[in-house]
Backbone as CSV, one residue per row, in Angstrom:
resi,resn,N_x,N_y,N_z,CA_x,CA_y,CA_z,C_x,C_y,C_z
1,UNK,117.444,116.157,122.545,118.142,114.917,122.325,117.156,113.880,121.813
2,UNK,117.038,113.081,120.750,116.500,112.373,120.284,116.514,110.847,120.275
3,UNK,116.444,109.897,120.553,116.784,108.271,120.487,115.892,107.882,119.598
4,UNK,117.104,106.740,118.817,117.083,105.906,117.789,116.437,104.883,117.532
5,UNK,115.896,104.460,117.090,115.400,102.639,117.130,115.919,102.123,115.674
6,UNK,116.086,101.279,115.772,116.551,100.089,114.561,115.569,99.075,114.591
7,UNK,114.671,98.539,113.578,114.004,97.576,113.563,114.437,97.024,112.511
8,UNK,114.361,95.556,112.932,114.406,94.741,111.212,113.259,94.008,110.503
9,UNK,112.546,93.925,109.735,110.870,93.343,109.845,111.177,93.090,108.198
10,UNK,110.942,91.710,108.246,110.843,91.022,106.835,109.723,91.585,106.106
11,UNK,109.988,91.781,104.659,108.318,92.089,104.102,107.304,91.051,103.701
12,UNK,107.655,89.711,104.124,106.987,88.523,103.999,106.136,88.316,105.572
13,UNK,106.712,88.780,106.245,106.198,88.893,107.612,104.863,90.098,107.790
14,UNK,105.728,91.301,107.361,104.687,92.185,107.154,102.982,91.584,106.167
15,UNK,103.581,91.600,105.119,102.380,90.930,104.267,101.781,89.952,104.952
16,UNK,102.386,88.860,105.867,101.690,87.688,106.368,100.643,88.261,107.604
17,UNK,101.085,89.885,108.008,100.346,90.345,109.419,98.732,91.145,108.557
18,UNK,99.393,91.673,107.199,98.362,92.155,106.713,97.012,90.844,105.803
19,UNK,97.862,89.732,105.723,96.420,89.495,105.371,95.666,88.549,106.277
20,UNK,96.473,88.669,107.743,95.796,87.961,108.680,94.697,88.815,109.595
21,UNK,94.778,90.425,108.579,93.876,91.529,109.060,92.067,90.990,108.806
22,UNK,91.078,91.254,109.385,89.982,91.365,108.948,89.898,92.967,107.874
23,UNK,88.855,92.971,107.076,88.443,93.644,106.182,88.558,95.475,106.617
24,UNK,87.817,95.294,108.162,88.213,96.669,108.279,89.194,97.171,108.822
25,UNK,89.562,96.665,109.373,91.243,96.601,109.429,92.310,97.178,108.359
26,UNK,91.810,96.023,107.505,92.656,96.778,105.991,92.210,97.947,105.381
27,UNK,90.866,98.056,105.923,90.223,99.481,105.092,91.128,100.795,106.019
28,UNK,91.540,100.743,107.528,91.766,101.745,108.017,93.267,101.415,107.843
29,UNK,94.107,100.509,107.275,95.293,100.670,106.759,95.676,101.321,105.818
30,UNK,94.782,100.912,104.567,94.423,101.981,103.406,94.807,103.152,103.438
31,UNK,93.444,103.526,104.308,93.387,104.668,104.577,94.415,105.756,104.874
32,UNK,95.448,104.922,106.033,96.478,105.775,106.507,96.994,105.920,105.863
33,UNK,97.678,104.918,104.716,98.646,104.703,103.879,98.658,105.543,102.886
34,UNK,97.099,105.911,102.334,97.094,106.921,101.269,97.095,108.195,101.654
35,UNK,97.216,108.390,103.065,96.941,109.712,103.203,95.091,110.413,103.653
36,UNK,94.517,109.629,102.976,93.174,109.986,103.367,92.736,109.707,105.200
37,UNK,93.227,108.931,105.957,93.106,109.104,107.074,93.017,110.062,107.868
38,UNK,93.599,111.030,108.224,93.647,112.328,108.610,92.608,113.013,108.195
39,UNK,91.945,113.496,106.693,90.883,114.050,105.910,89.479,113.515,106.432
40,UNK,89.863,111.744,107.156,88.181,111.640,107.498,88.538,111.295,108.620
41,UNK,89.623,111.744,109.468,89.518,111.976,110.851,88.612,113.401,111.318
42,UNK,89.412,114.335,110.533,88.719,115.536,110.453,87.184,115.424,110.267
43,UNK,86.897,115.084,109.348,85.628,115.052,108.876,85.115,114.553,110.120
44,UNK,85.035,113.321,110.933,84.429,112.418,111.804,84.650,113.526,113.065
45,UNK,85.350,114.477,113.315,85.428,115.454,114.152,84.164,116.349,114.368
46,UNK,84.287,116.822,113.203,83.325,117.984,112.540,81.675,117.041,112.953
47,UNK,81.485,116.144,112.672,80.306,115.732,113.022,79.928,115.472,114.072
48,UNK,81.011,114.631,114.720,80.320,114.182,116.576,80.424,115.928,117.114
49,UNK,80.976,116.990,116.733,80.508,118.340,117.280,79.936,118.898,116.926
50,UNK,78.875,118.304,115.942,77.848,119.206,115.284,78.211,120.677,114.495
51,UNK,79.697,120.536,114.291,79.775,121.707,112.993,79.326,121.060,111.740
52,UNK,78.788,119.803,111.352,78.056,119.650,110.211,76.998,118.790,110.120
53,UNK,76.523,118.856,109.716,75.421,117.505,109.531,75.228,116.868,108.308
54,UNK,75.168,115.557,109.190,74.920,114.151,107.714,73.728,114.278,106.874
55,UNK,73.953,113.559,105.934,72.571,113.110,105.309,71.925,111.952,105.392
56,UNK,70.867,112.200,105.719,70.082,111.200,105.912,70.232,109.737,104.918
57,UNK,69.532,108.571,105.010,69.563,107.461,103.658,68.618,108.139,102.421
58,UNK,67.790,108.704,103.072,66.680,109.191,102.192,67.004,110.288,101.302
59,UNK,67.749,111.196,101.968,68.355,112.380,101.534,69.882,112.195,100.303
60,UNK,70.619,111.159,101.018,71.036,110.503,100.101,71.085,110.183,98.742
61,UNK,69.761,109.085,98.861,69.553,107.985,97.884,68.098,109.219,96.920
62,UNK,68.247,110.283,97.408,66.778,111.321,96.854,67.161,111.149,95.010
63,UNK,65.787,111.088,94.051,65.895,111.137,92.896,67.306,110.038,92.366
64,UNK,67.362,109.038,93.056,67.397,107.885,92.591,66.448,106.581,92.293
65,UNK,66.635,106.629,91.269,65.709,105.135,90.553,65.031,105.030,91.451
């Protein structure tokens, strides 16, 4: 058995909540929105358990200028 909700939410309201966001805020809205959220949830998984490892700044930025 499933229950319903009905919401009504202006999109002037909405917009007024999003740009009362700070920066990263909107970056992890983005994120969800496009879909990429999930992809670097995963990813952020994989690292705090050590199935991968980062690169360093050095390792990085290597054979750049």
């Amino acid at each position: 058995m499933g229950v319903g909700v009905m919401v009504d939410l202006k999109v002037e309201d909405i917009a007024s909540s999003i740009k009362r966001m700070n920066n990263e805020d909107r970056e992890t809205l983005l994120l969800l929105l496009s879909g990429e959220g999930k992809e670097i949830a995963k990813r952020m998984k994989e690292i705090k358990s050590k199935k991968v490892k980062t690169l360093t700044r050095q390792e990085t930025f290597k054979d750049v200028i």
